[in-house]
C-alpha positions in Angstrom: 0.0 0.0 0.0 1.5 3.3 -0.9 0.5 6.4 1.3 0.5 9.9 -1.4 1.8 12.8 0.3 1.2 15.9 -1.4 4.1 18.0 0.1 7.5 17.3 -1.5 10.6 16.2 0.0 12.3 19.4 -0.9 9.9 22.4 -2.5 11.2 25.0 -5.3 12.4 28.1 -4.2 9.7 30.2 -2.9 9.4 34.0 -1.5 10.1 34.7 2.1 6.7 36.4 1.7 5.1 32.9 2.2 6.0 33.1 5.8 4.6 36.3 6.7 1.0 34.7 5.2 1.8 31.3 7.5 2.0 33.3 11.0 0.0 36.1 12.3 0.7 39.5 11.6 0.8 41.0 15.0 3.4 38.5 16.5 5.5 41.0 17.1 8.4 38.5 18.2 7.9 36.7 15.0 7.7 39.9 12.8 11.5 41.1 14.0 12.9 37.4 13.1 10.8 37.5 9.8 12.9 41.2 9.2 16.2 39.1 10.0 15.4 36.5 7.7 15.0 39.0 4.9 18.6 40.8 5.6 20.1 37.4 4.8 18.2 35.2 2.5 16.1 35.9 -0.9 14.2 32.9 -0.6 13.3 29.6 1.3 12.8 25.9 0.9 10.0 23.8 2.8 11.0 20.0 3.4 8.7 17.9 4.6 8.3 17.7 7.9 8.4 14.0 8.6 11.3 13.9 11.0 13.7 13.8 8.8 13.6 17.8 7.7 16.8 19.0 8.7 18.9 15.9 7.7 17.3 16.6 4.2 17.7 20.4 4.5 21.4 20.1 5.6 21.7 17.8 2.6 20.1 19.6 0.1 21.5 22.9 1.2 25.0 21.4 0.7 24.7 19.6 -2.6 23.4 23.2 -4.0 26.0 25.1 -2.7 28.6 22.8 -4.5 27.0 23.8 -8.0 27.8 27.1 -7.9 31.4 26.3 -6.4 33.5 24.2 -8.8 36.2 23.8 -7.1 34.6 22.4 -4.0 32.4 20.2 -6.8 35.8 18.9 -8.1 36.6 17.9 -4.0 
């Protein structure tokens, strides 16, 4: 028996926007760390969260930043 999960192991890239819809807007706490989030990063991937997120983030994360450093690739 196979179980379908519609979320996908790693999504595309998507806007940090996507947060500010997920959480309420007068969390003030969360606002502040939203404004961090967009000094540093242009966008975000969702894993799936089925224990295994940040093992799959980490490793995901990694194996993307080797394609844009060829050196490291060639490691």
């Amino acid at each position: 028996m196979t179980i379908a999960n519609s979320n996908p192991l790693v999504s595309d890239r998507q806007d940090l926007s996507v947060l500010q819809k997920e959480y309420a807007e007068d969390d003030a706490v969360y606002q502040l760390k939203l404004k961090d989030l967009y000094k540093k990063y242009a966008f975000i991937r969702k894993t799936r969260p089925d224990g295994n997120c940040f093992y799959r983030a980490f490793g995901f994360a990694h194996l993307e930043s080797l394609l844009d450093d060829s050196k490291e690739l060639q490691k």
